[in-house]
C-alpha positions in Angstrom: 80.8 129.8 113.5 78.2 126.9 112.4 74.7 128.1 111.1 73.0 126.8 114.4 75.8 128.6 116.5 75.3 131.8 114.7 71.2 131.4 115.0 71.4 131.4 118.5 73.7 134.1 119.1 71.2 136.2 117.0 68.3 135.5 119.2 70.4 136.4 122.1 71.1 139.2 121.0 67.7 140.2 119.7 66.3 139.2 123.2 69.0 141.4 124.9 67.3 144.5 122.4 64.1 143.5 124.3 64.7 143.6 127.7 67.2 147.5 126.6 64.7 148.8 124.7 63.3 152.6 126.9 60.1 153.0 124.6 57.8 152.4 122.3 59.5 153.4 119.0 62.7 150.9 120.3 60.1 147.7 119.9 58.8 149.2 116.8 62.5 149.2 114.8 63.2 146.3 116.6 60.8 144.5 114.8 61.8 145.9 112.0 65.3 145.2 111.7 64.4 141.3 112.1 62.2 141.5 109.6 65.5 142.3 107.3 68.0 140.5 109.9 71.3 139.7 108.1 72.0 136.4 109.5 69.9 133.6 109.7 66.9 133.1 112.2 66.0 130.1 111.5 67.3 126.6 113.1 68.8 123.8 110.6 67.7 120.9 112.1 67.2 118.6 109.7 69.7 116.1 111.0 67.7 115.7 114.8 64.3 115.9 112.2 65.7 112.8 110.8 66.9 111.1 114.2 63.6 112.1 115.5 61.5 109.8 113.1 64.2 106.6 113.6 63.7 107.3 117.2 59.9 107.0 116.6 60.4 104.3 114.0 62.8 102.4 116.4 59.5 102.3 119.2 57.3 101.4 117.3 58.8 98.0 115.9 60.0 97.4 119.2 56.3 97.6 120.6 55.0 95.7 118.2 57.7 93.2 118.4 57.0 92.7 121.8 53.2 92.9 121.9 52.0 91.6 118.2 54.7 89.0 116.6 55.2 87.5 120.4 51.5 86.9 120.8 51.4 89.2 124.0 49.0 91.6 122.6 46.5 89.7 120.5 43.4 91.5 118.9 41.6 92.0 115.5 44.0 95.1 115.5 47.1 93.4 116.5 46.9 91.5 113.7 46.0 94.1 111.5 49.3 96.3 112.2 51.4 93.0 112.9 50.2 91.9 108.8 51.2 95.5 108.1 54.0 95.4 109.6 55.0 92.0 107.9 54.5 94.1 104.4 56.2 97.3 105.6 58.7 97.1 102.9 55.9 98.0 100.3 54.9 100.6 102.7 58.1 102.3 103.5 59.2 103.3 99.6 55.5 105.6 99.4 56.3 107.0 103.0 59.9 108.2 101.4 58.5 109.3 98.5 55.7 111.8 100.5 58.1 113.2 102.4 60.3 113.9 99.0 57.1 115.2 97.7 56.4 117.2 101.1 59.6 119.2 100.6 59.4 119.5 97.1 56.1 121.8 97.8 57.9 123.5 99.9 60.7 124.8 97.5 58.4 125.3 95.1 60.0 122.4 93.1 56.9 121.4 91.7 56.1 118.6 88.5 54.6 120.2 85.9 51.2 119.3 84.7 48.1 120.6 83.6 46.1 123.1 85.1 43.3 120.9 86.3 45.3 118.5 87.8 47.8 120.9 89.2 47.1 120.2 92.7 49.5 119.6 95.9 48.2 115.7 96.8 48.0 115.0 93.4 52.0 115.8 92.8 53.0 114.3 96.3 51.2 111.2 95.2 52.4 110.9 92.0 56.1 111.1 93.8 55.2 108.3 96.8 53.8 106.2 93.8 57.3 106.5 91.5 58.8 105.4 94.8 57.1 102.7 95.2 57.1 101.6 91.5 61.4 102.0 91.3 61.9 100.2 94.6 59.4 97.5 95.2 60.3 94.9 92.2 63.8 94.5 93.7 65.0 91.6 96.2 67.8 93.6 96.8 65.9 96.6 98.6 63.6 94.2 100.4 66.4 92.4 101.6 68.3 95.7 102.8 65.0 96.7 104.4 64.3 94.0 106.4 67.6 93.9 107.7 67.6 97.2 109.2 64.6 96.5 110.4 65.7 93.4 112.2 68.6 95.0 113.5 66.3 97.7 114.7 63.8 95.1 116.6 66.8 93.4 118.3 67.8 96.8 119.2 64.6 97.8 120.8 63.8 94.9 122.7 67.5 95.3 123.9 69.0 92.4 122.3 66.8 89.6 124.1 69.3 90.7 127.3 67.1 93.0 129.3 63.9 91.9 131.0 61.3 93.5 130.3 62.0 94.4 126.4 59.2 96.7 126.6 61.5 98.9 129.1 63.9 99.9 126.5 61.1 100.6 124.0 59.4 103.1 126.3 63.4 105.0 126.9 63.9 105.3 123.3 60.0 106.9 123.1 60.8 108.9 126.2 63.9 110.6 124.0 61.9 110.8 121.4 59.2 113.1 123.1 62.3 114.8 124.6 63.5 115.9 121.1 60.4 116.0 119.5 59.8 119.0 122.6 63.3 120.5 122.0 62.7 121.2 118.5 59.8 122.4 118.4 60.7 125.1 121.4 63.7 126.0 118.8 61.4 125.9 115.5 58.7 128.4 117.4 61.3 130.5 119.3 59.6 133.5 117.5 56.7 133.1 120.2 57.6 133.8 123.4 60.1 136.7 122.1 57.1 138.1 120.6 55.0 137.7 124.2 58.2 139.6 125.7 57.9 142.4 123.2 53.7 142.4 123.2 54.3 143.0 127.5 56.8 145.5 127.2 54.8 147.5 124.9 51.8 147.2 127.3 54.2 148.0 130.8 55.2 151.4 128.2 52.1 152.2 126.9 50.1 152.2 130.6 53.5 153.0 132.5 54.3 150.6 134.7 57.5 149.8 135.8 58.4 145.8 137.0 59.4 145.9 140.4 62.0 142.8 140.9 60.6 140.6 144.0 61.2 138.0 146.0 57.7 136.0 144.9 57.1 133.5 148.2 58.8 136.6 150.5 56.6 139.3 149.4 53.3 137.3 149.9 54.9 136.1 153.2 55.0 140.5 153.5 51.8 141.3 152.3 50.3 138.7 154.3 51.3 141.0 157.5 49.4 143.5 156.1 46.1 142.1 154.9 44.4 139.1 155.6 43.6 138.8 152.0 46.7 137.0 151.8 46.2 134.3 154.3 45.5 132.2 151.5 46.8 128.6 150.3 47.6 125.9 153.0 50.9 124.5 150.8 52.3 127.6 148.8 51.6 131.4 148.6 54.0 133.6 145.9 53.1 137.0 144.4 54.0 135.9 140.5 54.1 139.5 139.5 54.3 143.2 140.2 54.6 146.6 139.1 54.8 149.8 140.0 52.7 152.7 138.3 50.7 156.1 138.9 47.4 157.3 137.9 46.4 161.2 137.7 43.3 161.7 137.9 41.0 165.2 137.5 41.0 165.5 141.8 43.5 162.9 143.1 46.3 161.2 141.5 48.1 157.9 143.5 50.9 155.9 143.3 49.9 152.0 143.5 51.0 148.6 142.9 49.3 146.0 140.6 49.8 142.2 141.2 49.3 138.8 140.5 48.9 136.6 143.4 48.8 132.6 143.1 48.3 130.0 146.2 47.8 126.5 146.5 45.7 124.2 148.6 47.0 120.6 149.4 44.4 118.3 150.3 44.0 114.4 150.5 40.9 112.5 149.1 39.6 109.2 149.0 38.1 107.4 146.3 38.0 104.1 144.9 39.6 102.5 141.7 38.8 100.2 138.5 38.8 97.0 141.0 36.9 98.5 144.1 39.7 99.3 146.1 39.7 102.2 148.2 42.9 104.6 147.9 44.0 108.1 148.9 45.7 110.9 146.9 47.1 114.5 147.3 45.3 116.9 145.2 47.0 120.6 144.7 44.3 123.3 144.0 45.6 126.2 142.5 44.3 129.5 142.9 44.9 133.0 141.4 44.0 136.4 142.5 44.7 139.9 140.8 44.8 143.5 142.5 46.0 146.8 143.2 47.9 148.1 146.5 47.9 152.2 147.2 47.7 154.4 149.9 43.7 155.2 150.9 44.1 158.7 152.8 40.7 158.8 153.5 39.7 155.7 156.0 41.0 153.5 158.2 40.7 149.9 159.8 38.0 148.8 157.5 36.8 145.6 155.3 34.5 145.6 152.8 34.3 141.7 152.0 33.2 139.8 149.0 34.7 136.7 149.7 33.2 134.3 152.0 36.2 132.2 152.1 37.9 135.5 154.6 37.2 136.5 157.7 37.6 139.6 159.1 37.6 141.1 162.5 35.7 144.5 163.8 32.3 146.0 163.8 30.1 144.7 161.5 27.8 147.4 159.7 25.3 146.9 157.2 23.7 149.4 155.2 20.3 150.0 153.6 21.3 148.9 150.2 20.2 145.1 149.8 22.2 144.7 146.4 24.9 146.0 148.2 24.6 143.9 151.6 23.9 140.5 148.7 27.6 141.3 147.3 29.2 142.7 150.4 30.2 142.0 154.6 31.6 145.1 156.0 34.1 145.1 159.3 35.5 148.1 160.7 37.0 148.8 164.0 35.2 152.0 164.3 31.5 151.6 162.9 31.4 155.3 162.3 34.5 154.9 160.0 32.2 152.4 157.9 29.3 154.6 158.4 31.5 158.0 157.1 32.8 156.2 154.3 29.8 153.8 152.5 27.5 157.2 151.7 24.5 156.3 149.2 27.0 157.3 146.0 29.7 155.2 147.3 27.4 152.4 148.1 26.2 152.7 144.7 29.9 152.3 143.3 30.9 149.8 144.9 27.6 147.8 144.3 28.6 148.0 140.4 31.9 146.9 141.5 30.3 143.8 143.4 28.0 142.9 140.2 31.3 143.4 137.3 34.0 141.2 139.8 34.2 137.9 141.2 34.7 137.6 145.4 35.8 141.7 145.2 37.7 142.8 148.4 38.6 146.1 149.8 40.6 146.2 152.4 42.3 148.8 154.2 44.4 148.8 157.2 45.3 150.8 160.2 47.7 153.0 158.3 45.6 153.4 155.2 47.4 151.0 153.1 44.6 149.4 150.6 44.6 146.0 148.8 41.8 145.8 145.9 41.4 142.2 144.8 38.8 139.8 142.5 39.4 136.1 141.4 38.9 136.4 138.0 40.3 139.7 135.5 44.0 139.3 135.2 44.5 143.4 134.9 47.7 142.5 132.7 46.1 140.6 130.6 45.6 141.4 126.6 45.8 139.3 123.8 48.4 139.4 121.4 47.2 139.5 117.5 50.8 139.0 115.4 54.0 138.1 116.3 57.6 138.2 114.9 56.1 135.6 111.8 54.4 138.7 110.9 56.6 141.6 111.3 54.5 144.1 109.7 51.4 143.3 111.3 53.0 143.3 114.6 54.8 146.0 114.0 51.6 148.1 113.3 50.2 146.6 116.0 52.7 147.9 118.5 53.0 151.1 117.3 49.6 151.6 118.7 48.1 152.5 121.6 47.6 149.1 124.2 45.5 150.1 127.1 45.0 147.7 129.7 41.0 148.5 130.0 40.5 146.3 133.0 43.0 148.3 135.0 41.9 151.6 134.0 38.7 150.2 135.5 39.7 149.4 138.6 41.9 153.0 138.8 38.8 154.9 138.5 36.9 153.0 140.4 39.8 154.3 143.5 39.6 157.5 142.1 35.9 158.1 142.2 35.8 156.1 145.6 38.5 158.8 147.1 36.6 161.7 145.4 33.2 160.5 147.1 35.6 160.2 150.3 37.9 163.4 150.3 35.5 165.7 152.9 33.6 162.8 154.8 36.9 162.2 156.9 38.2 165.9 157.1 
């Protein structure tokens, strides 16, 4: 098996030891193994490197060729690359010689010299300059030079046959970008293993378990449920999901946390460079974050921080005007609303308007409850290391991850419920 070949296998199968691991202690000798992996990790890719910079090379005499030497694009600046350009052969031996220099840092094949002068630019210079000096006093590599290059311009302006040149200039920098993309996702494949491994050990450490969904079906589901989902006029998908429990000292609850994300397609008017008037489609996109649990103690009721949803039912206000500035309340029954918003749950959920941006609670005729804000992803926490730094992750693991914003939110339900429990008995 090639290098590459066996590369890849590896990261499979390091990526299959992810997704089996049951706990904790599996990510943390995970990450320890790799740090000691037998076979190799690392990509050589030194050959599409290569291909990558004649790609690069390759558009860039082709644009010039078409838009300096042709006169198409003429500026002080066109003329300043175009006389570069002319003299590239002088140029090209010191660009070698850096990138010799470049790699020679980087085995640690360095040129000795003295202390003072021991620096990285100053031995990379002295490299691009013996390049320079070797290669530049003989016709033969200027000759050799300039007919690659020549070749190279016929090749990107598509051998005078293709009209306009420029066309296959912008392909080959279209390919370029491509691989340019490509090996950099392979170089850095390291980060979004160690994302995996940083959200399992957050799911394990605050257990929750993923719950596999159909994304656009289950808002389609939870939009029969709440009106906090009749959101989005071009797309509606619940991104995310899991299940978990919380105990608390009086009640414990099963729930659901979630991610939901909707778009809004709208077409505007405005006016461009020459004072033409045009339209456009514009996609908003939107994302909200909550919980979904069973509420034992009310029914039929909205409390509504979110101007941009309606609600039908009684309205009641109360006597707190903090709370009445954050909130709209609906209910079907305006004694429900009255037995349930006493002064100590008003209070709550008047820190819960101030912390949280367009907060909902809304429960329906059965008592099943959605909890939602704009703007704290309760998933959310950042990742310090990674598999570059397998001890430092691994310590960082091995700790304890708690998702503070959903612990927030959990006893905010559970002190709601135990301000609740006799007012509906």
């Amino acid at each position: 098996m090639s290098h590459n070949k066996q590369v890849t296998a590896n990261i499979r199968k390091i990526k299959e030891q992810v997704e089996k691991a049951s706990g904790q202690q599996d990510l943390v000798t995970l990450i320890n193994e790799i740090k000691v992996h037998p076979g190799p990790l690392d990509y050589d890719d030194r050959l599409f490197h290569g291909l990558k910079w004649a790609l690069v090379y390759v558009c860039t005499i082709g644009l010039f060729q078409n838009y300096v030497f042709y006169g198409s694009f003429i500026s002080s600046f066109g003329s300043i690359v175009a006389e570069v350009l002319r003299n590239s052969s002088y140029l090209a031996p010191a660009l070698i010689g850096i990138v010799i220099g470049q790699q020679c840092e980087k085995r640690n094949k360095l040129i000795p010299l003295p202390p003072l002068l021991a620096r990285p630019w100053l031995r990379i210079g002295i490299i691009a300059l013996g390049c320079t000096i070797i290669t530049v006093p003989f016709d033969l590599w200027h000759q050799g030079y300039w007919f690659c290059v020549g070749n190279l311009i016929f090749f990107a302006s598509g051998g005078g046959r293709l009209q306009p040149p420029e066309l296959v200039t912008i392909g080959l920098g279209i390919i370029a970008i491509g691989l340019w993309m490509w090996l950099r996702k392979r170089q850095h494949w390291r980060d979004p293993v160690s994302d995996r491994i940083h959200l399992r050990d957050r799911l394990f450490n605050n257990e929750l378990t993923p719950i596999s969904i159909d994304k656009e079906g289950k808002a389609k589901e939870l939009e029969g449920y709440f009106r906090e989902f009749d959101r989005g006029n071009y797309r509606r998908e619940i991104m995310e999901m899991y299940q978990g429990h919380h105990q608390g000292d009086v009640h414990s609850f099963d729930f659901q946390v979630y991610k939901f994300h909707y778009v809004d397609k709208r077409t505007e008017t405005y006016t461009d460079s020459e004072g033409r008037t045009k339209t456009r489609t514009t996609y908003d996109h939107y994302y909200r974050h909550g919980l979904l649990l069973q509420f034992p103690f009310a029914k039929s009721i909205a409390i509504d921080g979110d101007r941009r949803i309606s609600y039908r039912g009684e309205k009641y206000t109360t006597a707190s005007n903090e709370f009445n500035r954050h909130f709209r309340v609906r209910a079907k029954q305006e004694m429900t609303a009255a037995r349930l918003l006493t002064p100590a749950v008003v209070e709550l959920l008047s820190e819960f308007g101030r912390d949280y941006k367009r907060p909902i609670i809304e429960v329906n005729a059965s008592g099943y409850t959605c909890i939602a804000f704009d703007d704290k992803d309760l998933l959310t926490l950042k990742r310090q290391f990674g598999l570059d730094q397998p001890d430092a992750f691994a310590e960082e693991i091995a700790g304890h991850a708690e998702l503070k914003k959903l612990t927030a939110i959990k006893t905010l339900v559970h002190h709601l419920m135990r301000l609740s429990d006799n007012n509906f008995a």
